[in-house]
N, C-alpha and C positions, 0 to 999 in steps of 0.2 A: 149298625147302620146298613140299610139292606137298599139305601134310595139307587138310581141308576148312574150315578156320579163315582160310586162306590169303586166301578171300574178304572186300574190303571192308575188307583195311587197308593202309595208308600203303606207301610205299616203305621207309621207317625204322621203320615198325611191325613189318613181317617179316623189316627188316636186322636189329633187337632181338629176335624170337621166334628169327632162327635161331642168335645169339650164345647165348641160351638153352638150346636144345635142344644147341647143341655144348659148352655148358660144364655143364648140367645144372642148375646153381645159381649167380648171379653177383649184385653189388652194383651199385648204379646206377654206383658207378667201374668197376669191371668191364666193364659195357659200354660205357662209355665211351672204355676204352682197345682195345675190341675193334672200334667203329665205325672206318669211311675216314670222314676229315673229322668230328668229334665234333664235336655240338652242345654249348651250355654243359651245367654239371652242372645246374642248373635244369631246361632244356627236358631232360634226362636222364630225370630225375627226371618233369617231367610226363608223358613217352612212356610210363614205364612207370605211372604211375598211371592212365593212358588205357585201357592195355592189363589192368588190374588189374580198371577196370571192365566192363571186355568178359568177361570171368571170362576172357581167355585166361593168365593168369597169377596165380599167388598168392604171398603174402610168405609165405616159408619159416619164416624166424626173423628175431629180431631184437636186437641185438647194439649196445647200448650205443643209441646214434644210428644205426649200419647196419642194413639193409633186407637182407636177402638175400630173390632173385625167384629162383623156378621159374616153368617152364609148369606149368599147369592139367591137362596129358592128359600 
C-alpha cells in the first residue's frame, strides 16, 4: 500500500488497512483470519479501533454484535 495514509502506522496497522482495501469490507474475524500469525480477537479488535480513530477506517454496518470495517477513502 503506497497511498499517503501509509505514513505513521504500525507494521499490523497497514497488514490491517491492506486486508481492507483487498476485501473491501471485512469483520474484525475477517481479518483476523486474513492476518500471518493473528493476534487475539481483543487486540483485533483494539487495532481496528486505533485505526477508526485515525479516521482511516469506518464502521460500515452493524449486525447484531458485528462491526463490519471499510477504509475511510
Amino acid at each position: 500500500m503506497d497511498a499517503p495514509m501509509d505514513k505513521g502506522l504500525s507494521r499490523r496497522e497497514r497488514q490491517v488497512m491492506d486486508i481492507l482495501f483487498r476485501l473491501g469490507q471485512a469483520s474484525a474475524q475477517d481479518v483476523m483470519d486474513a492476518l500471518p500469525d493473528p493476534p487475539s480477537y481483543s487486540a483485533t479488535r483494539a487495532l481496528l479501533s486505533t485505526l477508526e480513530q485515525k479516521k482511516l477506517i469506518v464502521v460500515h454496518s452493524k449486525d447484531s454484535r458485528k462491526y463490519i470495517y471499510k477504509p475511510a477513502i
